[in-house]
Each structure stands twice: as structure tokens, then as C-alpha cells.
PALO-49265 format. One line per field, with one value per residue: chain; x, y, z of N, C-alpha, C in turn. Coordinates in pm, 1 decimal, always signed. Example, Ala and Ser with C-alpha at 12.3 -4.5 7.8 and 13.67 -1.06 7.14 Angstrom:
PALO-49265
chain c(A;A);
n.xx c(+1319.0;+1285.0);
n.yy c(-569.0;-225.0);
n.zz c(+780.0;+708.0);
ca.xx c(+1230.0;+1367.0);
ca.yy c(-450.0;-106.0);
ca.zz c(+780.0;+714.0);
c.xx c(+1320.0;+1290.0);
c.yy c(-330.0;+3.0);
c.zz c(+780.0;+787.0);
//
This chain:
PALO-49265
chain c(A;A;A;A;A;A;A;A;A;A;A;A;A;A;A;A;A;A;A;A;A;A;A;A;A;A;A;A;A;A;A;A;A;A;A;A;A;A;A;A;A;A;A;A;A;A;A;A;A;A;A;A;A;A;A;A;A;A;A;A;A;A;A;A;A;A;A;A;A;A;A;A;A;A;A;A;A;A;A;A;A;A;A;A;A;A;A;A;A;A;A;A;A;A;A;A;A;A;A;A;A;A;A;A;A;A;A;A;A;A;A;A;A;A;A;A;A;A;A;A;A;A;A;A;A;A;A;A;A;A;A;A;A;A;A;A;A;A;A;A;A;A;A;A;A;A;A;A;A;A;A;A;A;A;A;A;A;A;A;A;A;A;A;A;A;A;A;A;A;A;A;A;A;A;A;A;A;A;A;A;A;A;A;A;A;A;A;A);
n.xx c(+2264.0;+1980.1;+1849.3;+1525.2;+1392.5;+1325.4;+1033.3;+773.9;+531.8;+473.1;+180.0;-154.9;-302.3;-569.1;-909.5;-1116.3;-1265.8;-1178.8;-1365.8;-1541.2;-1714.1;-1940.7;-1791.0;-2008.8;-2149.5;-1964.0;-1973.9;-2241.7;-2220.8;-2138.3;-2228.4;-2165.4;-1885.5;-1861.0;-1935.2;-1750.3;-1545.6;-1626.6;-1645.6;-1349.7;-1240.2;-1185.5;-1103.0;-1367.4;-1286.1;-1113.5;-1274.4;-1417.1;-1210.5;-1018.2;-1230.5;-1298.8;-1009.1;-1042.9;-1271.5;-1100.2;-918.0;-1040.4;-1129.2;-890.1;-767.9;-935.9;-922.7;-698.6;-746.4;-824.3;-1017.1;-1185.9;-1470.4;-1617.7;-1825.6;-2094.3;-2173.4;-2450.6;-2404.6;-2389.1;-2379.2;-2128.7;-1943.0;-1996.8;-1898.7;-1603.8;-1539.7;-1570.8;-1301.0;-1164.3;-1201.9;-1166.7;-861.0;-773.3;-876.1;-714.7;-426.0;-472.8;-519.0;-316.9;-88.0;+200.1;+82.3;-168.2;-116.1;+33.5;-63.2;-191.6;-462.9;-514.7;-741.3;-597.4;-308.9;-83.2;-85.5;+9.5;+265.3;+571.5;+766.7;+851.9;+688.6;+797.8;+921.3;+1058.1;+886.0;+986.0;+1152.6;+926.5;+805.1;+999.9;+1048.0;+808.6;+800.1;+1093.8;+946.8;+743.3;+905.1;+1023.6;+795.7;+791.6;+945.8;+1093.7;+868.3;+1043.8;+1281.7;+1186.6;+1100.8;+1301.9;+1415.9;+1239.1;+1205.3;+1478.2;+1428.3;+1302.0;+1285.3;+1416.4;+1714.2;+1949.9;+2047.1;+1849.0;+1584.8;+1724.9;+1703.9;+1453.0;+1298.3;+1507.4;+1731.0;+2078.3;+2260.9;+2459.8;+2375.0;+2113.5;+2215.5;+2364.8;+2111.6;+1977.6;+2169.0;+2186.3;+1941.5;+1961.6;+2063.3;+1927.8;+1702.6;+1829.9;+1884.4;+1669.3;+1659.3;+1801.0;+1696.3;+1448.3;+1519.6;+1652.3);
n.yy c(-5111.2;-4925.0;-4668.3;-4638.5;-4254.3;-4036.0;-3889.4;-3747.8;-3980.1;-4033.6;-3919.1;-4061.4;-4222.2;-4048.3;-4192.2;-4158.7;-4153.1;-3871.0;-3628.6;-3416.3;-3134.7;-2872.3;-2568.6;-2434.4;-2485.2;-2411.0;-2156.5;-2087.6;-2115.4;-1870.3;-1680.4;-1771.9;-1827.1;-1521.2;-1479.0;-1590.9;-1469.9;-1190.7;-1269.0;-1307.7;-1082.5;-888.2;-580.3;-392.9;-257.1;-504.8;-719.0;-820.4;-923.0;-1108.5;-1265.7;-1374.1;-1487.5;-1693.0;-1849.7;-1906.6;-2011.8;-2266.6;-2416.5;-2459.4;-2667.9;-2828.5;-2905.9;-3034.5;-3262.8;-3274.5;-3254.2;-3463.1;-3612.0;-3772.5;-4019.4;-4085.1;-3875.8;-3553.9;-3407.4;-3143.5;-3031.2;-3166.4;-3018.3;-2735.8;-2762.4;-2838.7;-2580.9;-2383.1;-2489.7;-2388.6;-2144.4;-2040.2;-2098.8;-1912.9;-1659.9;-1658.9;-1651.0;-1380.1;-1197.0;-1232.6;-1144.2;-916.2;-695.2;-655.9;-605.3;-346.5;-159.3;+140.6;+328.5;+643.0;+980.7;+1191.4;+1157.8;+1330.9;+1486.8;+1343.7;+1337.1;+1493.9;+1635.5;+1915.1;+1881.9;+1892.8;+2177.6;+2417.3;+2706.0;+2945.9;+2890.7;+2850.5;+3066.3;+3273.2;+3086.2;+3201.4;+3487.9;+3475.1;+3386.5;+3568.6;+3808.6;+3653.9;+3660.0;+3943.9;+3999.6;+4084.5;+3969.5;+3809.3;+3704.4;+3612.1;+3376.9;+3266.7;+3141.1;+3022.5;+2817.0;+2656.2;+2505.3;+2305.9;+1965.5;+1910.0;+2043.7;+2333.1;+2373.3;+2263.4;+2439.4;+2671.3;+2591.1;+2478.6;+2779.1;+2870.2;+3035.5;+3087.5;+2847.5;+2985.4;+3296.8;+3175.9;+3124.1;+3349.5;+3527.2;+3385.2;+3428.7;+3699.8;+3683.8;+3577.8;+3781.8;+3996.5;+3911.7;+3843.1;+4097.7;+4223.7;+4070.6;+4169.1;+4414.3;+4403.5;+4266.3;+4538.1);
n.zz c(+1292.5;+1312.6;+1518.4;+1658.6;+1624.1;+1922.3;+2108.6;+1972.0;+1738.5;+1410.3;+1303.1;+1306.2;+1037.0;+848.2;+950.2;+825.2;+495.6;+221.7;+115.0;-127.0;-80.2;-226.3;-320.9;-314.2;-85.0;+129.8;+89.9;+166.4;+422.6;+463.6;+729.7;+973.8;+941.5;+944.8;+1207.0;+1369.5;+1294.9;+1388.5;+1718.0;+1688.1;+1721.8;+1506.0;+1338.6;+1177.5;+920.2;+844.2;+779.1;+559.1;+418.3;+565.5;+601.4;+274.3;+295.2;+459.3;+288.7;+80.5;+207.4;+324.5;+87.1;-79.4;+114.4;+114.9;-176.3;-160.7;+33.0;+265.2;+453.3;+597.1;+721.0;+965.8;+817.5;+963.4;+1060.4;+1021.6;+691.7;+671.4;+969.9;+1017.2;+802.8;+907.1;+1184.4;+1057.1;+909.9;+1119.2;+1273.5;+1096.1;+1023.8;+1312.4;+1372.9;+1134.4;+1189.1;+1420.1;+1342.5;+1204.5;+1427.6;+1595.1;+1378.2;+1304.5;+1139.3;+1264.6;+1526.5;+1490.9;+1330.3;+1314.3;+1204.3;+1073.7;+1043.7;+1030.7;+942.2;+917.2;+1172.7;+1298.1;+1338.8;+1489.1;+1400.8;+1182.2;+855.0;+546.3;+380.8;+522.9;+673.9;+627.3;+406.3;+212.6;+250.1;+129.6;-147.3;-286.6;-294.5;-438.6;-666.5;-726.3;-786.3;-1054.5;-1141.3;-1223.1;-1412.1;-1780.8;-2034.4;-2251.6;-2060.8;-1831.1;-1992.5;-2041.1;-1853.8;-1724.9;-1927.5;-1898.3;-1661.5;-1781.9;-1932.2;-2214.0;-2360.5;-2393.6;-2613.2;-2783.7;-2732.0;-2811.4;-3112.5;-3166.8;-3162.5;-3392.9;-3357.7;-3300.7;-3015.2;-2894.4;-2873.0;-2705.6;-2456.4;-2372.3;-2340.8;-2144.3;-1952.9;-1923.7;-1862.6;-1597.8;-1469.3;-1457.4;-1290.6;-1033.4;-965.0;-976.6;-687.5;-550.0;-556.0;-413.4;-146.9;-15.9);
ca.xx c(+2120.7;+1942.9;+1734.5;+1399.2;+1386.2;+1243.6;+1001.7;+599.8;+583.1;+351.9;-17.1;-226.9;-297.7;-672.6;-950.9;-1189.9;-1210.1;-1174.5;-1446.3;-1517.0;-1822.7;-1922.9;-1800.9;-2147.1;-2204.4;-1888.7;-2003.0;-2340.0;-2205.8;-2071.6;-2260.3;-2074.8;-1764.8;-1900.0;-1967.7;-1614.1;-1446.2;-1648.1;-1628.6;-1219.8;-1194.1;-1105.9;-1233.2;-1441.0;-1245.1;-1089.0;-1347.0;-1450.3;-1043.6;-1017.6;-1354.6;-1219.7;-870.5;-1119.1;-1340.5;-990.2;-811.0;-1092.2;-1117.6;-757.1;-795.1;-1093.5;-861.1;-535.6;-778.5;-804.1;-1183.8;-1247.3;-1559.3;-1701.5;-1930.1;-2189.5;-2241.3;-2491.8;-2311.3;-2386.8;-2262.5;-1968.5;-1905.5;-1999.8;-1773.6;-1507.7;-1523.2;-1534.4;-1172.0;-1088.3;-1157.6;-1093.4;-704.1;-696.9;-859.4;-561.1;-327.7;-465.9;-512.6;-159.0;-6.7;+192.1;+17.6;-301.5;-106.4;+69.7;-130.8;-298.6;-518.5;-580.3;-792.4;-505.4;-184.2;+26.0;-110.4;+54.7;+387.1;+654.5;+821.4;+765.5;+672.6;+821.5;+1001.7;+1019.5;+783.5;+1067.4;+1185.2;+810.8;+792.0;+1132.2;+1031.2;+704.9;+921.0;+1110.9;+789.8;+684.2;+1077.1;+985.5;+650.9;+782.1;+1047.2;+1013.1;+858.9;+1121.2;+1335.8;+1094.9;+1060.0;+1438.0;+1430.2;+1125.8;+1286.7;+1607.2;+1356.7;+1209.8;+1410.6;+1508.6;+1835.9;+1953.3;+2060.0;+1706.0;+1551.6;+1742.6;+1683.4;+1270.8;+1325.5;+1548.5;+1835.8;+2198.7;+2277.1;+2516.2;+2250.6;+2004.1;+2300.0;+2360.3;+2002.1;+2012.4;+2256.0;+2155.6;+1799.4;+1966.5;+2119.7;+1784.8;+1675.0;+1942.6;+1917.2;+1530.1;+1588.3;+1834.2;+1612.6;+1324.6;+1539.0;+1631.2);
ca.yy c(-5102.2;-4777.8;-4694.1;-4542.6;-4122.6;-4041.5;-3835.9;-3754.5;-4024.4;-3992.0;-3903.1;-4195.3;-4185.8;-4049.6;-4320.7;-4188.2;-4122.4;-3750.7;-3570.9;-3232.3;-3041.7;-2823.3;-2440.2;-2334.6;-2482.4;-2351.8;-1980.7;-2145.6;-2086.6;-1714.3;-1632.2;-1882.1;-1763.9;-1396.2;-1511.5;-1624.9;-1314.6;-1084.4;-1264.7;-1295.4;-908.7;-848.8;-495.9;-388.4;-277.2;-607.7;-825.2;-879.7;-953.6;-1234.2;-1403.0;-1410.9;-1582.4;-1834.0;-1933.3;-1979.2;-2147.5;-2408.3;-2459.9;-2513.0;-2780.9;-2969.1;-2919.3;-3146.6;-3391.3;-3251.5;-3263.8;-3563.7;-3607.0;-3886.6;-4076.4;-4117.1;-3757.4;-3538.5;-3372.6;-2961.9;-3037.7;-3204.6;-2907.9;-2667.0;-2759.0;-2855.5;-2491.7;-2335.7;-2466.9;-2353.0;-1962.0;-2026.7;-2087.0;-1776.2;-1561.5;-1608.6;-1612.0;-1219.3;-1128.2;-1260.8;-1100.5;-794.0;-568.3;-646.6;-537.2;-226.4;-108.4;+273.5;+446.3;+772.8;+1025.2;+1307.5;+1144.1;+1427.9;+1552.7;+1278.0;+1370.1;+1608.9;+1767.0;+1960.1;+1789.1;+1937.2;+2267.7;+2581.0;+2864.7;+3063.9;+2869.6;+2872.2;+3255.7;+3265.9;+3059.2;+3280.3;+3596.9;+3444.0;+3312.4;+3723.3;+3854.9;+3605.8;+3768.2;+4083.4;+3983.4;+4098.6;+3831.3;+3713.9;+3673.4;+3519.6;+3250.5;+3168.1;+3135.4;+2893.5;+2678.1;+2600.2;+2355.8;+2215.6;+1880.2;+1974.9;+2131.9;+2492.5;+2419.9;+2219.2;+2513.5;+2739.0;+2477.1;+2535.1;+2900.1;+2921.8;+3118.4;+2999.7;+2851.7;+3115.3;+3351.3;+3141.0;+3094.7;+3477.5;+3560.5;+3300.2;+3461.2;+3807.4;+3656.4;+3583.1;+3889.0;+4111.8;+3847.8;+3890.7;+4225.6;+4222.4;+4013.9;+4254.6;+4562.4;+4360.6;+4282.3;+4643.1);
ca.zz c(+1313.9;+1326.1;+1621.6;+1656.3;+1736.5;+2017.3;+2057.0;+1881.5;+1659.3;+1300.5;+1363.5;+1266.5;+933.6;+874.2;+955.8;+696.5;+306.3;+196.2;+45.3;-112.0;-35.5;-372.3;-333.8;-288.3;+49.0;+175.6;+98.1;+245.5;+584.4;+543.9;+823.7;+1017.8;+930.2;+1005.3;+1349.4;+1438.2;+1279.3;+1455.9;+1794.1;+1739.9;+1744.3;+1410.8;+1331.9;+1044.6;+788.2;+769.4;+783.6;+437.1;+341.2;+660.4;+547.7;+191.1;+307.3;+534.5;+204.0;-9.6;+289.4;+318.1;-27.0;-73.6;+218.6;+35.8;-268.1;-127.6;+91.3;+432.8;+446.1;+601.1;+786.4;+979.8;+722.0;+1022.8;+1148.0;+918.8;+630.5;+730.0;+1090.0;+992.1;+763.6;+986.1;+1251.0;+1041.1;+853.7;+1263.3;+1306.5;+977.7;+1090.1;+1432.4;+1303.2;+1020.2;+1300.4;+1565.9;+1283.3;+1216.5;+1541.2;+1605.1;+1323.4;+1316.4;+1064.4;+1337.6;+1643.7;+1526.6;+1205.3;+1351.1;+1081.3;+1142.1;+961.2;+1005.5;+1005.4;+924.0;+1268.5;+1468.9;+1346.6;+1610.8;+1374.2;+1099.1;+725.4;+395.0;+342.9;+661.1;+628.3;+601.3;+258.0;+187.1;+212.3;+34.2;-266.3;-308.5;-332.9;-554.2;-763.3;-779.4;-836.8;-1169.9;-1264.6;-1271.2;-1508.7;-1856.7;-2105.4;-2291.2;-1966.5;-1771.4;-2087.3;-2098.6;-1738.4;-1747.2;-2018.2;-1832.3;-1620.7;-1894.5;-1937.1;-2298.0;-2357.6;-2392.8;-2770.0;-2821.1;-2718.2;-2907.7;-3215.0;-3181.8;-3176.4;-3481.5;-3269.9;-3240.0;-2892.5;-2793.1;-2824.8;-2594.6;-2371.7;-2352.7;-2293.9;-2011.3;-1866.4;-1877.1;-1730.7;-1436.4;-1395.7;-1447.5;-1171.2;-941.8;-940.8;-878.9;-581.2;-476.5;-502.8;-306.6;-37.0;+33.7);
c.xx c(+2086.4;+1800.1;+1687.9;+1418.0;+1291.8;+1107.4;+841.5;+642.4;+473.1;+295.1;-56.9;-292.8;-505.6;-789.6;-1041.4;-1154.1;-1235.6;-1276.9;-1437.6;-1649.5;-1812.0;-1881.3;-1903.6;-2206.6;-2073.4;-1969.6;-2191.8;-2340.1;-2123.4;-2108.2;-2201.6;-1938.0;-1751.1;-1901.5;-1823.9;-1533.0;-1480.3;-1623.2;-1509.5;-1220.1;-1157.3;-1197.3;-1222.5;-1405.5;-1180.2;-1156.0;-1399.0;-1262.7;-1045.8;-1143.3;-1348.9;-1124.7;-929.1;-1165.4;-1233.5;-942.7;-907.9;-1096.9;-1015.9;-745.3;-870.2;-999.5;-711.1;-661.8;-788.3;-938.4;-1191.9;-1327.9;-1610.7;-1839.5;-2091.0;-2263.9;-2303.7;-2381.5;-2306.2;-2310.2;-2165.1;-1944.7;-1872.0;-1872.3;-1616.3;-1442.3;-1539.8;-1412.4;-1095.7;-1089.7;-1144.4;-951.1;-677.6;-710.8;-793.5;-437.3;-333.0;-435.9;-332.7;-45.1;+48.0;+151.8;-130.4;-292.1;-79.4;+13.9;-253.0;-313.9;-593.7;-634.1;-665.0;-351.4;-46.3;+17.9;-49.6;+154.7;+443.2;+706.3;+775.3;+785.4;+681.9;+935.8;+961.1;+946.1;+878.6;+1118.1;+1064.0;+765.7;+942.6;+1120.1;+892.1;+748.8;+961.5;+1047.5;+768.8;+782.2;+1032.9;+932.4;+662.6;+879.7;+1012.8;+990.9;+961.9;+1275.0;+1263.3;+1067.6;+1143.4;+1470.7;+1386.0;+1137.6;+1388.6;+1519.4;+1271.4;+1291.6;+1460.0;+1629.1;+1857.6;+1960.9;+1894.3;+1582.9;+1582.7;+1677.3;+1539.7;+1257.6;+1380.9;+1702.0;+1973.7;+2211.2;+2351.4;+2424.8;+2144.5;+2084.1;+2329.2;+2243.7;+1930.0;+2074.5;+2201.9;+1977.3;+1799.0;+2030.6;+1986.0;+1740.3;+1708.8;+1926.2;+1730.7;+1506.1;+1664.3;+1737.5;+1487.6;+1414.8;+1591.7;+1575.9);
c.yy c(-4962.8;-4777.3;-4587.3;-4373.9;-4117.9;-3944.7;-3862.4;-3850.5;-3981.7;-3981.0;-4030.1;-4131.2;-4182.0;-4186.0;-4291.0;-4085.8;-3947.1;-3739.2;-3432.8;-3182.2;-2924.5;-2608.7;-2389.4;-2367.7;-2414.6;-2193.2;-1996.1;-2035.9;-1959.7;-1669.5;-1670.8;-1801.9;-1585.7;-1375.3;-1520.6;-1544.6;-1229.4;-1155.4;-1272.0;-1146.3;-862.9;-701.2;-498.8;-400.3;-386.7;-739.6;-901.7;-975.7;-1095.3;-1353.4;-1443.2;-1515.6;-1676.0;-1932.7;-2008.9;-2055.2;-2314.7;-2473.7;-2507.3;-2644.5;-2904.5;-3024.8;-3093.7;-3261.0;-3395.5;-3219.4;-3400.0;-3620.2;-3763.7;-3926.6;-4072.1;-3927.0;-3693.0;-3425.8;-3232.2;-2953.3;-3034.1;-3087.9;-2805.9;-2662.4;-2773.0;-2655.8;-2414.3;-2352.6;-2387.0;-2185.3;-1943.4;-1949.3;-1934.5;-1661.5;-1483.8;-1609.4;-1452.8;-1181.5;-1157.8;-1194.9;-952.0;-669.5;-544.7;-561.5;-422.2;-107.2;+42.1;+326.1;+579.8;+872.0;+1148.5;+1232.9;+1208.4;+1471.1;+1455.8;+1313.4;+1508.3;+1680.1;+1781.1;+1869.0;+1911.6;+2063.8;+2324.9;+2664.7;+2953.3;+3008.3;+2877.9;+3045.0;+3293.6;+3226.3;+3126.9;+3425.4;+3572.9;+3455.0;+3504.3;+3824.8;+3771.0;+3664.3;+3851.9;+4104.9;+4042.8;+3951.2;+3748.4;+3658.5;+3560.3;+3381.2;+3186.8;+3125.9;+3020.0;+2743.9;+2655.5;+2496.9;+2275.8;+2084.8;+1883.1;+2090.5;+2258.7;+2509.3;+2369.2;+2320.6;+2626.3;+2708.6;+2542.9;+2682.0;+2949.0;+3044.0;+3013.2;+3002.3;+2924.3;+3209.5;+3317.4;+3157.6;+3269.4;+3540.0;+3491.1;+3394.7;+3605.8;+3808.4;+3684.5;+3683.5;+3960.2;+4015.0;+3825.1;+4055.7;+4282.8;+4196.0;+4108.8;+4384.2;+4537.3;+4345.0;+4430.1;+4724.1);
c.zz c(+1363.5;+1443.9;+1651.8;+1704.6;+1808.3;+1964.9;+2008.6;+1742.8;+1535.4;+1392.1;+1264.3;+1129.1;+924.1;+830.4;+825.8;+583.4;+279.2;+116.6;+12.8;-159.1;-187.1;-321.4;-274.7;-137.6;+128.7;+216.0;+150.4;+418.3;+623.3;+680.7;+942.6;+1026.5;+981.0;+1133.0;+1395.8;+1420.8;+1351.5;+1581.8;+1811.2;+1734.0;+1661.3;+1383.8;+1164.6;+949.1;+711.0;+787.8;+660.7;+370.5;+472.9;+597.0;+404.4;+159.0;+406.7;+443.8;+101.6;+102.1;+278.4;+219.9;-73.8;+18.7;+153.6;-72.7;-256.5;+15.9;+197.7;+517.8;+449.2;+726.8;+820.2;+896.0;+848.7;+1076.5;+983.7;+838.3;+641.9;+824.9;+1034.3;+913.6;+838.3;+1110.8;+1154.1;+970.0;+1013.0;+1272.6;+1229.1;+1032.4;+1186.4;+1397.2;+1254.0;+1131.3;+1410.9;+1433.3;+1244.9;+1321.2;+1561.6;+1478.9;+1337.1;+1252.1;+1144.4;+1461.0;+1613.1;+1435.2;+1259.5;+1237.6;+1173.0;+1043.1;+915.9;+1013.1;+1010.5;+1088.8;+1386.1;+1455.3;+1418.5;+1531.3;+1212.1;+936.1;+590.5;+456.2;+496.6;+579.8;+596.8;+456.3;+216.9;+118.2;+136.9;-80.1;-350.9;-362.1;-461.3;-698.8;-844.0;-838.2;-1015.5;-1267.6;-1294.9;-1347.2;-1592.8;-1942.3;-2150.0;-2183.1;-1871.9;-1863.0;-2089.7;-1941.7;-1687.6;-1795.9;-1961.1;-1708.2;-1673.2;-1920.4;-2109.6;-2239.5;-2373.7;-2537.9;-2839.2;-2847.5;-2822.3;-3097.0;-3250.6;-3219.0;-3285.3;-3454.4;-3266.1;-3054.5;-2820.9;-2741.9;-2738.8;-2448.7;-2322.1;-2296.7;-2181.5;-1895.2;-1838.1;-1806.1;-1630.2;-1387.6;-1356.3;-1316.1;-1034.3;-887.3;-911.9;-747.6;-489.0;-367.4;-395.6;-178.7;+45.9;+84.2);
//
């Protein structure tokens, strides 16, 4: 013989019959629902997205049978309050969540960060150099120079051009010398 758990036993099974209220009185009582978002503390920007996930939660509710109102009280009230618990609930479930507690927007947020964001000024002013060591290449150096970060290949390249790839490969190479030897003479 098996004996009873202790313990909360069921909830009494509800006394009256489920109904469902049409969509349109729901969104009836935005204002309602407006009221209880703004006095839980939710701020602005997410106020339209909370009163959203209030009008689907209740609706979902009406949907499975959980809308069930004393037959004797009038049918707005009974709404009314019953759609109050309903954003009561979603309200402390935001406020209580953690994208509510730790979520800071800020207009600058590079500016909250300690240290520094991207490259040093000194690779900054280094890859600028560079950039002008480039320009003062001559053309067809500066072009084979260009195309080696193009995601085509060196023979692809050659290919378009009409050139065997040794030859692109040679004129590659003596690019980076003339380039080399620019960055020399600048740093002197």
C-alpha cells in the first residue's frame, strides 16, 4: 500500500467555466497595462516591448483556459483585474531579470572603456607612412603591390593581364624592393 506525500496537496480544481474575452477588449485596457508598467519602474525605452509580452501573455492564457472569471462580478472588472495580475507578474519578472539589472546604455560607450580601443597611435602613424611610401611608388609598382590583397591569385592576375606568372611574380618582387628602399630613405 502506497501512502499519501506529504506536503501542498493539488489546488482545487477551478470553480468556474473558462471564457475568452475577444482580443479587442484586451488591447481595450492598454492604458491599464500602461499604468502598471510605468508604476513597476520599467523605463521608457522598454515599455512598448513589456506591454507587448503582457497583451501576448494574456492572450496565450485566454488561449489554454486560464481566464476564468466569476460569472457574477461585471465582465470589464473581472477583466480588468484579472489582466492587473497578468502585468503585475511580467513586470517583476523584468524588473527581476538580468538584462534589467545590469543592461547600461550609454551614448559614448567607447568612452567608458580604460584602455585603449583598436591599433596604437604609433602603428597608426606607422601605417600612414607606409600608406604615402605607397603613393610615391611608381604606377605599375604601386598596382602589383595593390593586387597581392586582392583575394585573386598572383597567376589570376597575371592571367587578366596577358603576362606569364613569373613575370608578375618578378615584378612583385622588385615592388617590394623599390618599397623597401623608400621606407628606408624616409626613415633617414
Amino acid at each position: 500500500m502506497r501512502r499519501p506525500r506529504k506536503g501542498a496537496r493539488r489546488p482545487p480544481a477551478a470553480t468556474h467555466p473558462s471564457q475568452r474575452p475577444p482580443v479587442a477588449a484586451i488591447l481595450a485596457e492598454r492604458s491599464l497595462i500602461l499604468a502598471v508598467i510605468v508604476s513597476g519602474g520599467v523605463p521608457q525605452r522598454d515599455r512598448e516591448d513589456v506591454a507587448q509580452g503582457i497583451v501576448l501573455g494574456a492572450w496565450r492564457s485566454i488561449e489554454r483556459g486560464m481566464y476564468r472569471p466569476d460569472p457574477a462580478d461585471e465582465p470589464r472588472k473581472a477583466l480588468r483585474r484579472w489582466l492587473f495580475s497578468v502585468a503585475w507578474k511580467q513586470v517583476g519578472h523584468y524588473t527581476g531579470s538580468a538584462y534589467a539589472r545590469r543592461c547600461v546604455l550609454d551614448p559614448q560607450p567607447l568612452g567608458r572603456l580604460r584602455g585603449i580601443v583598436g591599433p596604437s597611435l604609433d602603428a597608426q602613424v606607422e601605417a600612414r607612412d607606409l600608406l604615402r611610401a605607397i603613393e610615391r611608388l611608381e604606377p605599375r609598382h604601386r598596382e602589383i603591390l595593390l593586387a597581392v590583397d586582392t583575394p585573386e591569385t598572383l597567376a589570376a592576375y597575371a592571367a587578366q593581364r596577358g603576362m606569364n606568372p613569373f613575370t608578375a611574380a618578378s615584378r612583385l618582387r622588385i615592388a617590394r624592393a623599390m618599397l623597401a628602399l623608400r621606407i628606408q630613405r624616409w626613415r633617414r
